[in-house]
KETINU-776109 format. One line per field, with one value per residue (C-alpha): z negated, x negated, y negated; chain; residue number from 1. Coordinates in Angstrom, 1 decimal. Example, Ala and Ser with C-alpha at 12.3 -4.5 7.8 and 13.67 -1.06 7.14 Angstrom:
BEGIN
zz = (-7.8 / -7.1)
xx = (-12.3 / -13.7)
yy = (4.5 / 1.1)
mol = (A / A)
seq = (1 / 2)
***
This chain:
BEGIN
zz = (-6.6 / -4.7 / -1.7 / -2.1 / -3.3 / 0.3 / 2.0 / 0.6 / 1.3 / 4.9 / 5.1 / 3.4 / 5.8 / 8.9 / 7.9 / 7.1 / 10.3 / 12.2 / 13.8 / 11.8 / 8.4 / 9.5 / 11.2 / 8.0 / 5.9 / 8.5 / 8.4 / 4.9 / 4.3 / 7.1 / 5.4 / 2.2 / 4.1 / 5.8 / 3.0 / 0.8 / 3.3 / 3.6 / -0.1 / 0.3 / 3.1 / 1.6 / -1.7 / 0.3 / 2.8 / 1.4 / -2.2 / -3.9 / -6.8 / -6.0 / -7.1 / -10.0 / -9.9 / -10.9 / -9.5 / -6.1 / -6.0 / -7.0 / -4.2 / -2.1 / -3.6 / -2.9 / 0.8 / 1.1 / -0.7 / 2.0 / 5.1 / 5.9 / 3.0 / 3.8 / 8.1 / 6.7 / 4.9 / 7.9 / 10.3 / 8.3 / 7.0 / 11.1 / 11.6 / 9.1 / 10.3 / 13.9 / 15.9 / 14.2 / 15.2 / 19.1 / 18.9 / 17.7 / 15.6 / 12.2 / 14.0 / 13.3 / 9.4 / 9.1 / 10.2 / 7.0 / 3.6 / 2.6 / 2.3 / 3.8 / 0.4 / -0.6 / 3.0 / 2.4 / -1.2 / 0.2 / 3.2 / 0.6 / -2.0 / 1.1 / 1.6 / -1.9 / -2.5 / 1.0 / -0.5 / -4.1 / -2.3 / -0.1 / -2.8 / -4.9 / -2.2 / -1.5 / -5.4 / -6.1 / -2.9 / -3.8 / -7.2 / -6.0 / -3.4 / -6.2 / -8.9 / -6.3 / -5.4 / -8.6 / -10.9 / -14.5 / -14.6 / -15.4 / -18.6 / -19.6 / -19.5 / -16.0 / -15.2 / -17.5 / -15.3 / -11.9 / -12.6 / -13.6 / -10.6 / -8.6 / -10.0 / -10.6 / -7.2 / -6.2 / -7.2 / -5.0 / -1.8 / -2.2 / -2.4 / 0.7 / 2.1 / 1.4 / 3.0 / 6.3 / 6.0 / 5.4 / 9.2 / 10.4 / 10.1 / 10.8 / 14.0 / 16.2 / 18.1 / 16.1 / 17.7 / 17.4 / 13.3 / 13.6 / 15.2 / 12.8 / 10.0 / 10.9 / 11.9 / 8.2 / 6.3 / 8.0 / 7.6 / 3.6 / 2.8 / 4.9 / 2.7 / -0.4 / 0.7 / 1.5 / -0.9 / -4.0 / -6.6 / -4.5 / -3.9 / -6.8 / -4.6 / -1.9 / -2.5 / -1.1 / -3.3 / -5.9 / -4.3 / -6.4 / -9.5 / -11.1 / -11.7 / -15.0 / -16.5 / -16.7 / -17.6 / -20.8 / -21.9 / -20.7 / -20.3 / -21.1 / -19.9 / -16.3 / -15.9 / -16.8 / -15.0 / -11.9 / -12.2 / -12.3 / -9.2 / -7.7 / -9.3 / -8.7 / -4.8 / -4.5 / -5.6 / -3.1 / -0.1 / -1.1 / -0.9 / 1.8 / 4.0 / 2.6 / 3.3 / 7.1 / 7.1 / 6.4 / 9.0 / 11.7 / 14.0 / 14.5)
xx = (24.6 / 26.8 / 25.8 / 21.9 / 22.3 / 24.4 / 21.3 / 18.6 / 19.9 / 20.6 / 16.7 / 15.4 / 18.0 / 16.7 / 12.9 / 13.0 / 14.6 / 11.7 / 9.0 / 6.2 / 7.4 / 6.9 / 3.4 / 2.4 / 2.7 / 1.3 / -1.7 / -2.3 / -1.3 / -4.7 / -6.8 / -6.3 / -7.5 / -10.2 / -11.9 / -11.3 / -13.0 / -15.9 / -16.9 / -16.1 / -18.7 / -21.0 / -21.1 / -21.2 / -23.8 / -26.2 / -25.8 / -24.7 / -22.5 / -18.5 / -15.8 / -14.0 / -10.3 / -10.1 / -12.9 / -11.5 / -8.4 / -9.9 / -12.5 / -9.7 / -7.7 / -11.0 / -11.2 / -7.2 / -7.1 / -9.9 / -8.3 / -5.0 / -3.1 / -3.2 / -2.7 / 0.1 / 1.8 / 0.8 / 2.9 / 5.9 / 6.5 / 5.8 / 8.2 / 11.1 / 10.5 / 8.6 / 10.5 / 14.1 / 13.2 / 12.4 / 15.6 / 17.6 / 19.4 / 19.3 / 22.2 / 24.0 / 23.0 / 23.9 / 27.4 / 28.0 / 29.1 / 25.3 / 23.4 / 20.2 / 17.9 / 19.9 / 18.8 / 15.0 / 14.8 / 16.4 / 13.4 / 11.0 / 11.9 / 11.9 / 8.0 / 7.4 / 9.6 / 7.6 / 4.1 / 4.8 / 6.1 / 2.9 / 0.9 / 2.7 / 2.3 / -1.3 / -1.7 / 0.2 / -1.5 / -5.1 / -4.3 / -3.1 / -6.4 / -8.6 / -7.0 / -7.1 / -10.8 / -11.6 / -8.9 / -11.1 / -11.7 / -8.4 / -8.0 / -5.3 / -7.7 / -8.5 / -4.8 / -4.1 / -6.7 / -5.8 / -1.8 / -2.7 / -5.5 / -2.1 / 0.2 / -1.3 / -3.2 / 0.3 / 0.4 / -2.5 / -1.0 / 2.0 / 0.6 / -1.6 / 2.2 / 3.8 / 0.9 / 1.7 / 5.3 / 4.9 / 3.0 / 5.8 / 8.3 / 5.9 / 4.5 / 7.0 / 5.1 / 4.4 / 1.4 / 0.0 / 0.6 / -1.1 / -4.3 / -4.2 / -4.0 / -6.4 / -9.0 / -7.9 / -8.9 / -12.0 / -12.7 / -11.8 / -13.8 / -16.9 / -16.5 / -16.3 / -19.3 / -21.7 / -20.1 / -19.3 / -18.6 / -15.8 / -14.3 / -12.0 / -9.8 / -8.9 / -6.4 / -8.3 / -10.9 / -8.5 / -8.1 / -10.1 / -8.9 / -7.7 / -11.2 / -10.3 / -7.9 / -10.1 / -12.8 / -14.3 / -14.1 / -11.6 / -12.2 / -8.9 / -9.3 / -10.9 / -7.4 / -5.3 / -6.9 / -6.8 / -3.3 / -2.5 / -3.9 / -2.2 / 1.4 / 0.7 / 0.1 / 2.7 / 5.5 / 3.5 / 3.4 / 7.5 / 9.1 / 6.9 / 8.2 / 11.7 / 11.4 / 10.7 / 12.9 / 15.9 / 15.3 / 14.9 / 17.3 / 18.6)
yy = (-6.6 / -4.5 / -6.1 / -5.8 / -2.1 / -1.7 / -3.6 / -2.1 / 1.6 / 1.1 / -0.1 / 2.7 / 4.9 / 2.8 / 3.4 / 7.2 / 7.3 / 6.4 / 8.2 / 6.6 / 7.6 / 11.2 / 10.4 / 8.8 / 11.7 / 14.2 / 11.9 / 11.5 / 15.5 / 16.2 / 13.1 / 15.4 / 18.6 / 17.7 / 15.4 / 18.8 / 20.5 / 18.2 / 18.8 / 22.4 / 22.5 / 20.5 / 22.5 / 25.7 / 24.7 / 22.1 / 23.7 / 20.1 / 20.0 / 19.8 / 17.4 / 18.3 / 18.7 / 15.3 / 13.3 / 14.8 / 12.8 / 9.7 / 10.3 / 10.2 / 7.3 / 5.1 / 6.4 / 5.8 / 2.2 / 0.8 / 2.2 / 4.2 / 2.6 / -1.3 / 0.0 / 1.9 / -1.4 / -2.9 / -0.9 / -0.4 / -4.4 / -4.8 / -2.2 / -3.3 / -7.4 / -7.8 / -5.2 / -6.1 / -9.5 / -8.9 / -6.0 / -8.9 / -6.0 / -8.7 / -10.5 / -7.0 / -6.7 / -10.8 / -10.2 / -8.3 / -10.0 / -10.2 / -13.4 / -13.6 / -13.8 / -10.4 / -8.8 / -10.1 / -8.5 / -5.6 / -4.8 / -5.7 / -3.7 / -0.8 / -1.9 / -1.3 / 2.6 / 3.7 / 1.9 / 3.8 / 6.9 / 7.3 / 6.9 / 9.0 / 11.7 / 11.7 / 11.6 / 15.3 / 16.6 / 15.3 / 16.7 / 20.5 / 21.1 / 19.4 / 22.1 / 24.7 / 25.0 / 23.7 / 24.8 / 25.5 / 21.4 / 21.1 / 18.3 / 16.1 / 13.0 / 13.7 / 13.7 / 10.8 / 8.8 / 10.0 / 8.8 / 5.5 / 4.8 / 5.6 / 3.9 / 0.3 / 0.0 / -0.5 / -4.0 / -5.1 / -3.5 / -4.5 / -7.8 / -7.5 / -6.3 / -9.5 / -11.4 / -9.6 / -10.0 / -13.6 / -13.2 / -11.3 / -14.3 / -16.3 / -15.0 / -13.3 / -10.6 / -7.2 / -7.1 / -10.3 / -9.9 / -6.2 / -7.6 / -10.8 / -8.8 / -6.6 / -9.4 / -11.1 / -7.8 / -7.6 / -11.3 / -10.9 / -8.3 / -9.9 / -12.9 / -10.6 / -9.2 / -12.3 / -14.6 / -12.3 / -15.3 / -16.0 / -12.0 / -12.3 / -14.8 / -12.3 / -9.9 / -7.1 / -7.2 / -6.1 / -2.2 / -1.0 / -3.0 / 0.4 / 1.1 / -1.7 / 0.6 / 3.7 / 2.5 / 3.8 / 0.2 / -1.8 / -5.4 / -7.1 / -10.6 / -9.7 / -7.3 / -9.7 / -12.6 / -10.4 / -9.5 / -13.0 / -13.8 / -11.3 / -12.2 / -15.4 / -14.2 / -11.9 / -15.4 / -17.1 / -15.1 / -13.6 / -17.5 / -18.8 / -15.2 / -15.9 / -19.7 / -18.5 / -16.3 / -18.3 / -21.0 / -18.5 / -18.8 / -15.2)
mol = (A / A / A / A / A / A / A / A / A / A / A / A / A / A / A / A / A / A / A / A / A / A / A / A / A / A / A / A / A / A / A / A / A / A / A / A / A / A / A / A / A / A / A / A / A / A / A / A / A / A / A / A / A / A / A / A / A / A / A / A / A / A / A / A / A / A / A / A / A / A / A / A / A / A / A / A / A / A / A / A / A / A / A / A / A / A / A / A / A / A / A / A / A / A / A / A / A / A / A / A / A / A / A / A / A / A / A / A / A / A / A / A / A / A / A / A / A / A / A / A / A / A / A / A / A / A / A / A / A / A / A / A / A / A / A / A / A / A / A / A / A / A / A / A / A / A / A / A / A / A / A / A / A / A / A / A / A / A / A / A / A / A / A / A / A / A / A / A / A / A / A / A / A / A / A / A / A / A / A / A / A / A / A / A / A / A / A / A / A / A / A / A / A / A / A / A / A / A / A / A / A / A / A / A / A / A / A / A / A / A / A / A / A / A / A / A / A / A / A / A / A / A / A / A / A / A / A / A / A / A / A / A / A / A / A / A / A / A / A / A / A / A / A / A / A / A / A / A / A / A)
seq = (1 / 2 / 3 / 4 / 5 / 6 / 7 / 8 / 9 / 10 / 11 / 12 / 13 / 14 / 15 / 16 / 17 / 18 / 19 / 20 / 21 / 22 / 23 / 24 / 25 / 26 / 27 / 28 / 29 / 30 / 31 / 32 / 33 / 34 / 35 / 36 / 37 / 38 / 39 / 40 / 41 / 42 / 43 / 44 / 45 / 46 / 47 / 48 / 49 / 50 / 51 / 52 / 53 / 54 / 55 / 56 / 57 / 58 / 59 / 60 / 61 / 62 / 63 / 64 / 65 / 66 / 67 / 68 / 69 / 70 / 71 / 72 / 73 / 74 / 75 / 76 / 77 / 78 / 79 / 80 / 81 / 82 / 83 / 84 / 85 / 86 / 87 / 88 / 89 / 90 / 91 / 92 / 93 / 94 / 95 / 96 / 97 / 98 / 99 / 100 / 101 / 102 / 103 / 104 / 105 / 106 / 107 / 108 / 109 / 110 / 111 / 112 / 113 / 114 / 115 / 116 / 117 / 118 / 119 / 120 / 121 / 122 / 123 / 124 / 125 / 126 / 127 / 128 / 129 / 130 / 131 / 132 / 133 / 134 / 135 / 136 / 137 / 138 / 139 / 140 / 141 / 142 / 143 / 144 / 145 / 146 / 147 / 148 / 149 / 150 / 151 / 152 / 153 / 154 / 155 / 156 / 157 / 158 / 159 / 160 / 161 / 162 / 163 / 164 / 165 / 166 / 167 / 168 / 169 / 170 / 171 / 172 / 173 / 174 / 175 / 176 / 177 / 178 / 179 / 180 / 181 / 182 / 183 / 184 / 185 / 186 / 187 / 188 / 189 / 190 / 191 / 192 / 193 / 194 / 195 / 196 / 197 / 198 / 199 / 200 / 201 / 202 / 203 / 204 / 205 / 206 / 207 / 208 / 209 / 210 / 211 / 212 / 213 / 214 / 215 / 216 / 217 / 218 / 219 / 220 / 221 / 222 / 223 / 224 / 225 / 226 / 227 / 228 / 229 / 230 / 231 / 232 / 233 / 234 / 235 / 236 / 237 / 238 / 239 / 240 / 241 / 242 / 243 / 244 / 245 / 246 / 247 / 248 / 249 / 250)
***
């Protein structure tokens, strides 16, 4: 335990480290602004109703899910696998008395604290400019809503991030993986689109799966059969990765 509690804080020292971390959160901070000041200048110009405080953050949680979140898991599980690998800086962490499952949990569970810490950002900061041009909309239901949409459209990302670390050790150049991925979200969500019987299958159809838990009725058996396929994804795409990862010769 020792070991993979040694591991898994120098990745998260290694990944705040880096310049994208930073560029991440300067981007999501001006996503937040100028969306804010889109409805602003809509309500003031063309007269239309505003966002409340908390239909504002989950205006922006729908925007965020479909296009800066998934290129942001992208980049970093790129980052933490891709670049090490053409470095050759694993050889480094290897020589140390941790085995190389221990080291794989370790940069995943870092995917997961920067997915869950981005989201958790643009949450508070989508919350604070909805309150403050729209503070008097202000209800605990709202809030209650808004947490959860956060907190459980984790899963799916996470998931997606798996499926492009899985590329990562599977495909050596960062920027093969980058444009693969890319062309593999755009080809899922075509397929979603033209063939919608068969949407459920793709993890990215499942972005907006918090839309299930607040929901003024919440269909049970379509959540949990959706988190199945995503758990049953995440196993998947997590031992075929490791599987890669421990024949690689490093």
């Amino acid at each position: 335990m020792e070991m993979f509690k040694g591991a898994f804080i120098n990745e998260i020292d290694k990944m705040y480290r880096r310049k994208k971390v930073v560029v991440v959160v300067i981007i999501s901070f001006l996503a937040i602004i100028i969306g804010q000041l889109f409805v602003f200048g809509l309500r003031s110009g063309w007269g239309l109703r505003t966002v409340s405080g908390f239909e504002f953050p989950g205006m922006v949680l729908s925007a965020f899910i479909e296009t800066l979140l998934p290129l942001f898991a992208t980049l970093i599980a790129i980052d933490i696998f891709s670049v090490e690998f053409n470095q050759n800086t694993l050889k480094i962490l290897l020589v140390r008395p941790v085995s190389r499952l221990k080291l794989f949990t370790a940069k995943i569970s870092a995917i997961g604290v920067f997915i869950m810490g981005i989201l958790l950002l643009v949450m508070m900061l989508s919350i604070l400019s909805g309150l403050l041009f729209n503070p008097e909309s202000f209800t605990f239901l709202g809030l209650y809503r808004t947490v959860i949409s956060y907190l459980v459209t984790f899963i799916p990302v996470m998931v997606f991030a798996l499926i492009v670390v899985f590329l990562c050790n599977f495909v050596k150049s960062g920027t093969t993986v980058f444009f693969i991925t890319i062309i593999m979200y755009i080809a899922f969500r075509g397929i979603g689109i033209v063939f919608p019987k068969y949407s459920s299958l793709f993890v990215t159809s499942m972005f907006n799966w918090y839309n299930l838990w607040i929901a003024d009725k919440i269909h049970f058996l379509k959540l949990a059969r959706e988190f199945l396929i995503m758990i049953g994804c995440a196993i998947m795409f997590f031992t075929a990765g490791f599987y890669l990862f421990d024949k690689k010769d490093l």
